[in-house]
NUFIMI-130703 format. One line per 10 residues: number of its first residue (from 1); for each residue x, y, z of C-alpha. Coordinates in nm, 2 decimals, padded with zeros to 4 digits. Example, Ala and Ser with C-alpha at 12.3 -4.5 7.8 and 13.67 -1.06 7.14 Angstrom:
1> 01.23,-00.45,00.78 | 01.37,-00.11,00.71;
END
This chain:
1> -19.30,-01.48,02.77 | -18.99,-01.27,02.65 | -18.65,-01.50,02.62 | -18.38,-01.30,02.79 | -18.04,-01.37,02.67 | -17.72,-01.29,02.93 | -17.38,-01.22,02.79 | -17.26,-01.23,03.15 | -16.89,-01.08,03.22 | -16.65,-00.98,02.98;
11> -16.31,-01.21,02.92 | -16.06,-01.07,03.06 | -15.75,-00.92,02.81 | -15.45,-01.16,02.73 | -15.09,-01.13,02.66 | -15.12,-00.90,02.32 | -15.39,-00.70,02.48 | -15.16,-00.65,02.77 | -14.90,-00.52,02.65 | -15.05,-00.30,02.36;
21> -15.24,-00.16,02.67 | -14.85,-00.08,02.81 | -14.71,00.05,02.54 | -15.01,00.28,02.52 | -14.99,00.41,02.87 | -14.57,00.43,02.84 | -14.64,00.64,02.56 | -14.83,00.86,02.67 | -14.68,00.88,03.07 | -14.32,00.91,02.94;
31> -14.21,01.03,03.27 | -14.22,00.66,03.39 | -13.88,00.62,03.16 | -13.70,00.88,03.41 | -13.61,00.66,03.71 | -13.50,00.35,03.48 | -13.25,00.61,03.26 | -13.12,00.78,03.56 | -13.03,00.47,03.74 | -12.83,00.31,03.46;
41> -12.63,00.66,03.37 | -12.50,00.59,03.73 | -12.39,00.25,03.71 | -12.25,00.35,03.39 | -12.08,00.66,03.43 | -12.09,00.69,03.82 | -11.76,00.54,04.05 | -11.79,00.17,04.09 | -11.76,00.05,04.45 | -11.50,-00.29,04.38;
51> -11.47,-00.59,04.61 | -11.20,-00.77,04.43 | -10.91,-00.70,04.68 | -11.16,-00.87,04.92 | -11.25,-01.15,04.71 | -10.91,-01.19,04.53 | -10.74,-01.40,04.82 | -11.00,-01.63,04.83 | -11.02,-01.69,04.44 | -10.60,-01.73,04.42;
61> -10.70,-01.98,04.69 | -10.91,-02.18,04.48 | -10.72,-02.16,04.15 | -10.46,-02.34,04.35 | -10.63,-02.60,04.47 | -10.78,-02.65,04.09 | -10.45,-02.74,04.02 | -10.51,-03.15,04.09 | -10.82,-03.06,03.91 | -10.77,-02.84,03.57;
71> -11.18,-02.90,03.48 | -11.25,-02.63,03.73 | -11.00,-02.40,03.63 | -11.27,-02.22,03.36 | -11.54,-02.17,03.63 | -11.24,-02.00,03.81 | -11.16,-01.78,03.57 | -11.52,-01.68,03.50 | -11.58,-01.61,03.86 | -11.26,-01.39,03.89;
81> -11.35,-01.15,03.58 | -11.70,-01.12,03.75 | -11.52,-01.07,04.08 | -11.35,-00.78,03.88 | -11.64,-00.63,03.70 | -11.87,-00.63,04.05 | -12.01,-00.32,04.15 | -12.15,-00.26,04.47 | -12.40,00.00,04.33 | -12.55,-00.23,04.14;
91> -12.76,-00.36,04.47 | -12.98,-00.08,04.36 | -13.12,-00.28,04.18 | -13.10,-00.61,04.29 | -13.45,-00.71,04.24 | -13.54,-00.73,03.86 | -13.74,-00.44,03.72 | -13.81,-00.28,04.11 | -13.70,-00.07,03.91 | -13.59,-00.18,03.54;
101> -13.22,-00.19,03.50 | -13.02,-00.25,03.24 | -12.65,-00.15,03.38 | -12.70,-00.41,03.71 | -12.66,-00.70,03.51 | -12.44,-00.62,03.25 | -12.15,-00.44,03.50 | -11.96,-00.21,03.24 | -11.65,-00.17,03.35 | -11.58,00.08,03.06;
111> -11.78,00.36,02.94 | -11.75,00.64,02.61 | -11.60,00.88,02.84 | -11.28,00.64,02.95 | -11.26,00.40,03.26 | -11.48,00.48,03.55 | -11.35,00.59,03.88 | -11.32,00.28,04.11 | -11.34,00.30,04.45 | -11.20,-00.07,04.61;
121> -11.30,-00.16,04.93 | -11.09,-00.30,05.20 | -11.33,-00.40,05.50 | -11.60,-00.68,05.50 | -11.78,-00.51,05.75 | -11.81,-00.19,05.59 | -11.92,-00.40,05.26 | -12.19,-00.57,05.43 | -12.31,-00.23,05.56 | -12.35,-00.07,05.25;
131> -12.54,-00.36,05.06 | -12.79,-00.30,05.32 | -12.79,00.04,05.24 | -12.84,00.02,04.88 | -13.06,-00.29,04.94 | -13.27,00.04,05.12 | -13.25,00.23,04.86 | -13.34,00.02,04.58 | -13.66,-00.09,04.81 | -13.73,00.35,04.85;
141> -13.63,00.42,04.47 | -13.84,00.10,04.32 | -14.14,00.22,04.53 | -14.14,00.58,04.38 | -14.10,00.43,04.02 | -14.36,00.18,04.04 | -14.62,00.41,04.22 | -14.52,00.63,03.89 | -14.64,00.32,03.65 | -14.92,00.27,03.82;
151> -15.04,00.61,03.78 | -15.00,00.58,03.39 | -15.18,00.25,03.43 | -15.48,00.43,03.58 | -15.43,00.69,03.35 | -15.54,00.91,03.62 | -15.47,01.33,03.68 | -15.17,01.29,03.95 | -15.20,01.42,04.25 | -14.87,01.44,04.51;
161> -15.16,01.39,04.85 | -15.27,01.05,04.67 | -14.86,00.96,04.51 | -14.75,01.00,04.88 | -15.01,00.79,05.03 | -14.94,00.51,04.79 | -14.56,00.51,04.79 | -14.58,00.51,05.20 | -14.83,00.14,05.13 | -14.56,00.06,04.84;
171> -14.23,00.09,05.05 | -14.39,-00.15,05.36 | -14.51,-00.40,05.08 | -14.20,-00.43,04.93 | -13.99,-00.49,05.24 | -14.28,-00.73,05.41 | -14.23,-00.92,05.08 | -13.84,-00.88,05.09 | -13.82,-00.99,05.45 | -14.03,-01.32,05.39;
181> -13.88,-01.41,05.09 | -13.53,-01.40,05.31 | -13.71,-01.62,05.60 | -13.80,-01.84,05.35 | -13.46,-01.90,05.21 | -13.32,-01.93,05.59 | -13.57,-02.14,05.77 | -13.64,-02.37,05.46 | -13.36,-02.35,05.17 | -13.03,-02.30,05.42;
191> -13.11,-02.64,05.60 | -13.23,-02.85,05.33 | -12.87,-02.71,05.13 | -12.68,-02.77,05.44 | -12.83,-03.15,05.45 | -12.77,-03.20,05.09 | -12.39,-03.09,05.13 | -12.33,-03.32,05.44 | -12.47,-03.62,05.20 | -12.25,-03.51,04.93;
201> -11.96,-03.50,05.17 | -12.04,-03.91,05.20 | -12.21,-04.02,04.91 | -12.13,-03.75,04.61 | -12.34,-03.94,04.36 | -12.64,-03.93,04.59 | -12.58,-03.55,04.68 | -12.58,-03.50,04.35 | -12.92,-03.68,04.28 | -13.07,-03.49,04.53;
211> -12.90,-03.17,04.46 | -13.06,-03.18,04.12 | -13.38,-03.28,04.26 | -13.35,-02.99,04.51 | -13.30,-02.74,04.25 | -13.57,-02.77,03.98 | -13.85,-02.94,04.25 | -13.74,-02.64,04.52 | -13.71,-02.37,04.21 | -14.05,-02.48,04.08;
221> -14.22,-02.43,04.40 | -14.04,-02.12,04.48 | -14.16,-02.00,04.11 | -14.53,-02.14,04.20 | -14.54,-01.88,04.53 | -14.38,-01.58,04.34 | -14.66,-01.62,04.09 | -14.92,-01.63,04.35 | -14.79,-01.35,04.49 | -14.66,-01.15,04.26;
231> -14.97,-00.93,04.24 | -14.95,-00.81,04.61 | -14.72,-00.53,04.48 | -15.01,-00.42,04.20 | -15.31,-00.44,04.46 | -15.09,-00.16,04.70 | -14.99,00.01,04.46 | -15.32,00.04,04.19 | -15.59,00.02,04.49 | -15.37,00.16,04.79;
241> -15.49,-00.19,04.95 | -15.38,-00.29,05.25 | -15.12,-00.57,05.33 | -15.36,-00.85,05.39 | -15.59,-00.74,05.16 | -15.30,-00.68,04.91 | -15.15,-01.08,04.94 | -15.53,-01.18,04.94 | -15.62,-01.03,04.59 | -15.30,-01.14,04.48;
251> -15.36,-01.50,04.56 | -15.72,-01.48,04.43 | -15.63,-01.32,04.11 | -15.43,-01.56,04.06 | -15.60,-01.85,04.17 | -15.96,-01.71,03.86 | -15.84,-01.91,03.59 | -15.55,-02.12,03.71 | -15.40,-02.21,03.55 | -15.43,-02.03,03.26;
261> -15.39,-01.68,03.42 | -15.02,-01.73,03.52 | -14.90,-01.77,03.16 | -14.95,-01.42,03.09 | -14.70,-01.28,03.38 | -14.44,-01.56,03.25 | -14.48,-01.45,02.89 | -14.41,-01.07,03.05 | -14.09,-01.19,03.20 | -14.04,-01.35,02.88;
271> -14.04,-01.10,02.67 | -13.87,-00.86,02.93 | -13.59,-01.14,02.94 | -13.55,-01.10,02.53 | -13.61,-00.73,02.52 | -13.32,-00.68,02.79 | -13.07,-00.90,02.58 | -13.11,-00.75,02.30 | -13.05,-00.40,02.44 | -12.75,-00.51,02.64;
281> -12.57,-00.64,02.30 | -12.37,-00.27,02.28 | -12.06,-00.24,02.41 | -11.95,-00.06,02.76 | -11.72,00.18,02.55 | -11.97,00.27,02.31 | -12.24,00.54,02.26 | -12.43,00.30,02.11 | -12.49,00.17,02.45 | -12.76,00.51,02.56;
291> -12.94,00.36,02.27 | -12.95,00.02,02.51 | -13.03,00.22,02.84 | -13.33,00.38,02.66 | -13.45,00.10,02.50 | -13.44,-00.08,02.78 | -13.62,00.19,03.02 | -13.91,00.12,02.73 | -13.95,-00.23,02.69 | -13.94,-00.27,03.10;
301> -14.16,-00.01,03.14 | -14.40,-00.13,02.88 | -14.42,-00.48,03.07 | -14.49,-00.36,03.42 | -14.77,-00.12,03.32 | -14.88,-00.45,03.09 | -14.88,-00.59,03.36 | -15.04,-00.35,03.59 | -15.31,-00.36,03.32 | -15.37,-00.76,03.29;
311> -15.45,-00.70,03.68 | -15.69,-00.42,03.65 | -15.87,-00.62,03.40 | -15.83,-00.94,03.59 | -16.00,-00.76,03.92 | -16.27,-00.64,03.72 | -16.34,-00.95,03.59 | -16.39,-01.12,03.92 | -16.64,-00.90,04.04 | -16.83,-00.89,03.74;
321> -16.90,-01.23,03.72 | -16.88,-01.25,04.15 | -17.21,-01.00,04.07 | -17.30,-01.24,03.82 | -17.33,-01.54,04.02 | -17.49,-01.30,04.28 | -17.76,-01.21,04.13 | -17.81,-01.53,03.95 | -17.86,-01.70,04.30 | -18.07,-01.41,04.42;
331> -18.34,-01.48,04.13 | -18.25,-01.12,03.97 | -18.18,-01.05,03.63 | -17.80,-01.01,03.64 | -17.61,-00.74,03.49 | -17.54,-00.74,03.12 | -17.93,-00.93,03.05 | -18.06,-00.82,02.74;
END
């Protein structure tokens, strides 16, 4: 009888793979960069919208109660000069890398050109409505830019009828997410902070044992959900999948391998964590700094098409070897029998 030999399913890529793969798509779908560039040449040279005059009362407040207290005077200091610095515009891009920004974190308060025009605002109401705003429109701007990587992920012909249809799936993914990530924080995270302050309030050395069990158990498991998740946004966005089906491949991705398959989107953040220090070393006043901004739009770009890859390869995986053990169980030669 003839031996038959089955190689069965290929392994899936890892981290070097991944991101060789994004630097390879990046390359050749520079238009990816444009978003990323254009956003930080805003919160660079743009007017910054200040909320110092509002915050300023409350922080002379507190230096003057630090007085019986000079320890806290530092943290003081180092809350009013990012009180200063603050700009409102920089909620468009208040979740990290949807989309890539490099100006959002660093808040240059001076640019090559002179100081930028600041706008201070007065009102906490009109404040709180226009973080939602930009909240909106970081949520509508992200959408565009990552339905733009994954179509140099697919490296696929564009077409506007199929860029629509998956932006219109991106934008309710990303505020479905959005929105439970914020119920999460309020029904679970509020009250457990709440009950940890009103023990502090009695016992201080307790509060603060459990405060610091609070934050690296909570952040863990927090952490431990985005990873499972994570992959919701890639499954809209690279299949056009819908919301359930989305979160489902997400967790199940995830879940292949665990847990070896979650060290590749940590070693992403990683290296987008270095990548973006590094570019931010320049100073606000310098030229040097569009040097930063583009480097930056690179190395963020290259990790979310890396990562857009590691999934595509992931998915395939699983139903190769889901036909695998298929076809094993049927009796039938499976796929990949030589």
């Amino acid at each position: 009888m003839e031996k038959i030999t089955i190689d069965g399913p290929k392994t899936p890529i890892g981290f070097f793979s991944s991101v060789w793969k994004g630097i390879e798509y990046v390359n050749t779908h520079p238009g990816v960069l444009v978003i990323p560039v254009l956003l930080d040449a805003f919160l660079w040279f743009g007017p910054h919208l200040s909320i110092f005059t509002l915050v300023n009362p409350i922080i002379d407040s507190m230096t003057s109660s630090a007085i019986s207290n000079p320890a806290n005077v530092p943290m003081i200091e180092a809350l009013k000069l990012a009180a200063e610095k603050f700009n409102l515009f920089s909620l468009l891009a208040f979740i990290p890398l949807v989309p890539p920004s490099l100006m959002s974190g660093a808040l240059p308060d001076q640019t090559p050109l002179g100081n930028p025009l600041v706008l201070p605002l007065t009102n906490w109401l009109v404040v709180l409505l226009l973080a939602a705003g930009l909240i909106v429109c970081s949520l509508l701007i992200g959408s565009v830019y990552w339905v733009w990587a994954g179509g140099a992920a697919r490296a696929e012909p564009w077409s506007w009828r199929d860029a629509l249809g998956r932006w219109a799936r991106t934008i309710l993914m990303m505020f479905l997410m959005c929105t439970a990530f914020f119920m999460l924080t309020l029904v679970f995270i509020l009250p457990i902070l709440f009950i940890i302050s009103m023990i502090a309030l009695s016992a201080p050395e307790i509060g603060a044992i459990l405060s610091q069990l609070f934050f690296f158990l909570g952040g863990g498991f927090v952490f431990w959900l985005i990873l499972f998740f994570m992959f919701s946004m890639h499954g809209t966005v690279l299949y056009r999948d819908g919301v359930t089906a989305a979160v489902w491949n997400s967790v199940n991705t995830s879940r292949w391998m665990y847990p070896v398959s979650i060290w590749i989107p940590l070693l992403l953040i990683l290296l987008n964590f270095l990548t973006s220090s590094i570019w931010s070393l320049a100073p606000d006043d310098s030229w040097a700094g569009a040097v930063g901004v583009l480097g930056n739009a690179y190395t963020s770009s290259v990790v979310v098409v890396a990562s857009m890859a590691y999934y595509i390869d992931k998915r395939r995986w699983i139903d190769e070897v889901r036909t695998y053990l298929e076809t094993r169980m049927a009796g039938k030669t499976p796929p990949g029998a030589a």
